[in-house]
C-alpha positions as CSV (number, residue, x, y, z in Angstrom):
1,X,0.0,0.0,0.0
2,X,2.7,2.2,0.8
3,X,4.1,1.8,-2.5
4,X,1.0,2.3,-4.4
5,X,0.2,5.5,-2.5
6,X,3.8,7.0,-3.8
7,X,3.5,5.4,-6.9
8,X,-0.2,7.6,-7.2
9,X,1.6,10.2,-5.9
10,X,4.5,10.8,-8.3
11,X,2.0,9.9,-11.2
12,X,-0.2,12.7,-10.7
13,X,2.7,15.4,-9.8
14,X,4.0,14.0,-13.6
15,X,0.2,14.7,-15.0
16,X,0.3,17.9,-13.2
17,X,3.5,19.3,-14.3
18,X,3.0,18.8,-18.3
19,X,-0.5,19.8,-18.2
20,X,1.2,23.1,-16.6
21,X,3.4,23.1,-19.6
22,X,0.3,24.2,-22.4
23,X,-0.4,26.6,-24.6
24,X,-4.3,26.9,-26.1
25,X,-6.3,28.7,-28.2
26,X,-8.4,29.6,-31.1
27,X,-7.9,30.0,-34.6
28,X,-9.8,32.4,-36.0
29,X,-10.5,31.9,-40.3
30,X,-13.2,31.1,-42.3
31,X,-12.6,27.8,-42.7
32,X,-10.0,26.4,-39.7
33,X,-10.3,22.8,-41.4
34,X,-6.4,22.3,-42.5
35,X,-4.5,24.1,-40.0
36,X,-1.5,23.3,-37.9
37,X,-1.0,25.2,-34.9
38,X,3.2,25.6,-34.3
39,X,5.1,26.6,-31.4
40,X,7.9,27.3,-32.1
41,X,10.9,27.6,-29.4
42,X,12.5,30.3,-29.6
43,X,16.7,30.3,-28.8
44,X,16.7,34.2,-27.7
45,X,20.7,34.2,-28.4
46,X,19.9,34.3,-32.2
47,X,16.4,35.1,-32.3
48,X,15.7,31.9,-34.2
49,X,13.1,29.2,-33.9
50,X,14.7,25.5,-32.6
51,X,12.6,23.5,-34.4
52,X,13.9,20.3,-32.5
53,X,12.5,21.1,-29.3
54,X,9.3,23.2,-31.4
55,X,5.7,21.5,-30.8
56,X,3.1,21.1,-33.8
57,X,-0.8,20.3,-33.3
58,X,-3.5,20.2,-35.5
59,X,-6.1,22.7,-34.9
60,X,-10.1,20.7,-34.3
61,X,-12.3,21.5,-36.5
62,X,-14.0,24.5,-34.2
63,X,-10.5,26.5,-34.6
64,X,-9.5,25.3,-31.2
65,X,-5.7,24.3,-30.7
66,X,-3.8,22.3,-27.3
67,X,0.3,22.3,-27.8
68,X,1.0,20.0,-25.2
69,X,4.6,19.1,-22.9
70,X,6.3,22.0,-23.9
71,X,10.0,22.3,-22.9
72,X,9.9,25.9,-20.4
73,X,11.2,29.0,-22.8
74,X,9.6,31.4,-24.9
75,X,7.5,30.1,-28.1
76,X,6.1,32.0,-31.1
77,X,2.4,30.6,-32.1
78,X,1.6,30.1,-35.8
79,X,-1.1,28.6,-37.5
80,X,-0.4,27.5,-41.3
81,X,-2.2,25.9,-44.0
82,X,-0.2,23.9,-46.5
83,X,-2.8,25.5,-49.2
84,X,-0.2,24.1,-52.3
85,X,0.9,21.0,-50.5
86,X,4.2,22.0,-50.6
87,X,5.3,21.1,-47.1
88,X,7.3,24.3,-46.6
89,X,6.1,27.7,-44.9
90,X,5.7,29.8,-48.0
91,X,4.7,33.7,-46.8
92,X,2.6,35.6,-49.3
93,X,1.2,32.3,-51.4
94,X,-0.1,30.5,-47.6
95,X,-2.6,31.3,-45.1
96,X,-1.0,32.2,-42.0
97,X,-1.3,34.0,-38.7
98,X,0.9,34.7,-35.6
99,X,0.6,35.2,-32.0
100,X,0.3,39.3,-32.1
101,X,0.0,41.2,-28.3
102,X,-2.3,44.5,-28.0
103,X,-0.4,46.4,-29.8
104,X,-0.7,44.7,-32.7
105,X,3.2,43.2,-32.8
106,X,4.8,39.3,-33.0
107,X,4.9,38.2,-29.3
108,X,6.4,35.2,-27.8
109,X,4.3,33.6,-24.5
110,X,5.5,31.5,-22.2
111,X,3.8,28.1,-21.1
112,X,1.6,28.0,-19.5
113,X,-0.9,30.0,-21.2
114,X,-4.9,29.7,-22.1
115,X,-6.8,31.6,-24.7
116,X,-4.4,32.7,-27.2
117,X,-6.2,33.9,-30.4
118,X,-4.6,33.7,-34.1
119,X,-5.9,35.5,-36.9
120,X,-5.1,33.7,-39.8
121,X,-4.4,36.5,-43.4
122,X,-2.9,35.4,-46.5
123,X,-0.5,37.9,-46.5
124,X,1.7,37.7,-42.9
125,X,5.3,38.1,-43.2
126,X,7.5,35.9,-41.0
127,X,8.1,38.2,-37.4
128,X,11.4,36.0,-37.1
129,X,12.7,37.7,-40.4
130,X,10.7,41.3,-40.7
131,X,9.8,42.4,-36.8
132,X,11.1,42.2,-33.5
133,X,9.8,39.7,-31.5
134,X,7.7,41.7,-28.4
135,X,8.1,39.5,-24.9
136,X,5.2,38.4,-23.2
């Protein structure tokens, strides 16, 4: 009994700790069917996404996304559709959206966080390449 009881224990601290480590949201476009949601981790030294340690979900069809066990750092959310079946992120021919704060700028969010909102345009330009990246 004694071992079960620790056993329980340490399961549900493991449970608890990489349901802490989340990020979820909406996507918001006409038609969300298609979609991957990407978090990408962000290496601040070079401002770069590691896409080793990045996460990748497909969003439901109600726009709704869960990146799940997410290593701790900072993470730039961005919802793509392949539209040409390409495989590669192609700006100005995709539909894409990024994490934006208030003001209207690329942010990066750290886990955990609820609610985050992308709006998806056919015309984003890659913040990792054109903006600097606003910290969360």
């Amino acid at each position: 009994m004694k071992y079960f009881t620790l056993l329980f224990g340490l399961m549900f601290f493991l449970s608890f700790s990489f349901a802490q480590n989340t990020i979820t949201g909406q996507v918001i476009a006409s038609n969300s069917q298609g979609f991957v949601i990407i978090g990408c981790l962000i290496d601040l030294a070079t401002s770069d996404c590691n896409y080793e340690k990045s996460q990748y979900a497909e969003v439901n069809q109600d726009g709704t996304y869960t990146l799940s066990n997410l290593e701790a750092g900072q993470y730039l959310v961005i919802a793509w559709r392949d539209t040409n079946s390409s495989g590669n992120l192609e700006e100005d021919q995709e539909e894409i959206g990024y994490y934006v704060t208030a003001d209207g700028q690329p942010g990066l969010i750290s886990p955990p966080i609820a609610n985050i909102t992308i709006n998806v345009g056919t015309s984003a330009a890659n913040p990792l390449t054109t903006n600097p990246l606003t910290t969360n």
